[in-house]
C-alpha positions as CSV (number, residue, x, y, z in Angstrom):
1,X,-4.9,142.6,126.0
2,X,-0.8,142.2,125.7
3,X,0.4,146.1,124.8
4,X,3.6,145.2,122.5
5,X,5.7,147.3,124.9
6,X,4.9,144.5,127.1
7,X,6.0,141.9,124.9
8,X,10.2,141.6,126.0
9,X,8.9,140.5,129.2
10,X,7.2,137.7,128.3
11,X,9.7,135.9,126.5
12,X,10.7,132.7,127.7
13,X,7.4,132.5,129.1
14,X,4.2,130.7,128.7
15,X,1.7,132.8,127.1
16,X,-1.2,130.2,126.6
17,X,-3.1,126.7,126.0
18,X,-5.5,125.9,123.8
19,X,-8.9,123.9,125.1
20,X,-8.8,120.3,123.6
21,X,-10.1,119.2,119.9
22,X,-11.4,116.4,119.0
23,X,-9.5,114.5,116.4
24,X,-12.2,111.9,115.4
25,X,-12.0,109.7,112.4
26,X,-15.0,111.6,110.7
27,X,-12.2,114.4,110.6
28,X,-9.9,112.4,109.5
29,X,-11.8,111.3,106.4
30,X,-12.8,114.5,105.9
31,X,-8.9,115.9,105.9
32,X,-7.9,112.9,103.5
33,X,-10.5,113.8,100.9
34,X,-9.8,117.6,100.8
35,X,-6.6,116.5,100.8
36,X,-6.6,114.0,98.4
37,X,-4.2,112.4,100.6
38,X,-5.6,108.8,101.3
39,X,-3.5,106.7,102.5
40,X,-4.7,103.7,104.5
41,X,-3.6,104.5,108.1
42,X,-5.8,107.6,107.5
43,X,-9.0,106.1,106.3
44,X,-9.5,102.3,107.0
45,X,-9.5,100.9,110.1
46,X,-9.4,97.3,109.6
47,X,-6.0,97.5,107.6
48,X,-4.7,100.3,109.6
49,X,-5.5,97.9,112.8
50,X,-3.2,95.5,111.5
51,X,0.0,97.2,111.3
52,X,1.9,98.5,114.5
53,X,-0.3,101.6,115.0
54,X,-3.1,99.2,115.5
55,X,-5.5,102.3,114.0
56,X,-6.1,105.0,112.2
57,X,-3.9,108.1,112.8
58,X,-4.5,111.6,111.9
59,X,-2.2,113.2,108.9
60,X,0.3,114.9,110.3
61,X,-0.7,117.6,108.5
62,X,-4.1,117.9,109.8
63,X,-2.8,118.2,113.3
64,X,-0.6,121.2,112.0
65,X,-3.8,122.8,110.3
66,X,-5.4,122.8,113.9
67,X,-2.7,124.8,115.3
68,X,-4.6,128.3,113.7
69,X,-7.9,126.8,115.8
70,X,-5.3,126.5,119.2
71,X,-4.0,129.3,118.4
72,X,-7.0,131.4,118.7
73,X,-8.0,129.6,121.8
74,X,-4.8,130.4,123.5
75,X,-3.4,133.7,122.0
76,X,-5.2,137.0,122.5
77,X,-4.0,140.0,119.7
78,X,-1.8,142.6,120.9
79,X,-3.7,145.7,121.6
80,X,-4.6,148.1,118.6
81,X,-4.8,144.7,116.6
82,X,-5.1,145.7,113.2
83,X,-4.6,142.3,111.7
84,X,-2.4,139.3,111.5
85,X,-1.0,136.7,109.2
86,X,0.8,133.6,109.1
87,X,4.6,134.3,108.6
88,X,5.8,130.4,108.5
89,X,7.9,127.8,110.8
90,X,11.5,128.0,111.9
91,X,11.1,124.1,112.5
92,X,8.6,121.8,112.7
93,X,8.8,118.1,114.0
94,X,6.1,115.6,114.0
95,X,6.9,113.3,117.5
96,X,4.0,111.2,117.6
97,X,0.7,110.0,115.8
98,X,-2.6,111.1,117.3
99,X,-4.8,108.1,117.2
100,X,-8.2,108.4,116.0
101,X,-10.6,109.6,118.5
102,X,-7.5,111.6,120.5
103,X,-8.1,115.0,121.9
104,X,-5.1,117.1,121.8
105,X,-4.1,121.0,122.7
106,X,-1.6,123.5,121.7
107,X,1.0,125.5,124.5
108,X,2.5,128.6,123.0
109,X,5.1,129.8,124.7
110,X,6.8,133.7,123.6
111,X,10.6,132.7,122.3
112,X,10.8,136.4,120.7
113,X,9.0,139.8,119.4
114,X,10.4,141.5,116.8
115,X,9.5,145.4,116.2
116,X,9.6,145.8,112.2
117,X,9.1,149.2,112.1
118,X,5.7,151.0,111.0
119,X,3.9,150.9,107.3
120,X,0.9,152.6,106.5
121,X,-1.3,149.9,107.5
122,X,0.4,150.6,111.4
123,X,3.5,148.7,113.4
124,X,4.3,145.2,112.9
125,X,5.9,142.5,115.5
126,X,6.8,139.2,114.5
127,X,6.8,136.9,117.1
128,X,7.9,133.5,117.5
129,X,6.2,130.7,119.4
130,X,7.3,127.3,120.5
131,X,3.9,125.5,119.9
132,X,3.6,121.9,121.5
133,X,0.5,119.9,120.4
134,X,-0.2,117.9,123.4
135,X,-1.9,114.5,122.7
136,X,-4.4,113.8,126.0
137,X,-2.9,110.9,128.2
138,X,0.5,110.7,126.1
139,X,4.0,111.5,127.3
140,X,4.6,112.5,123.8
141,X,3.8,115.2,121.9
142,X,2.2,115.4,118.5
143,X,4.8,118.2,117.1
144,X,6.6,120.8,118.4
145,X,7.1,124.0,116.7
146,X,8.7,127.3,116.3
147,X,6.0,129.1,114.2
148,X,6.2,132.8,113.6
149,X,2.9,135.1,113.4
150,X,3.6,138.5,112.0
151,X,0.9,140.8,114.1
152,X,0.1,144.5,112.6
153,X,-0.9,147.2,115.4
154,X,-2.4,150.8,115.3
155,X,0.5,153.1,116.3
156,X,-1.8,155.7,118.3
């Protein structure tokens, strides 16, 4: 486990990868119906087929939900994890569209760790990723990221 004192020496570098996911179009369906976003490139394969992406594609969006599944592949807690949250994106571009039946995989790498000072629940650090979501066999990405995770660690 990272210590958070370690944490300034890190920045700048790569911290982890995620394995690869499946993005299948039985996930896909799945996504648009929780979703209730269907839109045809998402769910039907014979139209989709006929329009320059020649498939289906995942939602963007379902991509982005994966990241939380990369991210506990690639990321371990700081030690005296207590808990962590979600704190949000500093940006957030979608490059390219993963295909259905595409594997892809998230790289993390450190661009910062905050110290915000202790509560009663212990000492938080918010740290900022670049997250790339890697499509298998592409020279393009899916998105690239700066996502911050606000992590809360036992002082003693």
């Amino acid at each position: 486990m990272t210590k958070a004192s370690d944490l300034p020496g890190l920045i700048g570098q790569e911290i982890g990868v995620s394995r690869w996911i499946h993005v299948d179009q039985a996930r896909i369906d799945a996504f648009a119906d929780i979703t209730e976003d269907h839109q045809f490139i998402h769910i039907d394969p014979e139209r989709a087929r006929q329009t320059p992406l020649g498939g289906t594609i995942a939602h963007g969006f379902l991509t982005l939900s994966l990241c939380s599944a990369m991210n506990y592949d690639a990321l371990e807690p700081l030690e005296g994890f207590v808990m962590g949250f979600n704190y949000g994106f500093d940006r957030l571009r979608f490059i390219a569209p993963v295909r259905a039946g595409a594997n892809i995989r998230g790289r993390f790498k450190l661009l910062s760790a905050d110290d915000k000072g202790a509560d009663a629940d212990g000492r938080r650090w918010l740290l900022k990723y670049e997250m790339t979501v890697e499509i298998e066999g592409s020279d393009k990405p899916a998105l690239i990221a700066e996502w911050l995770g606000m992590q809360v660690v036992s002082e003693g």
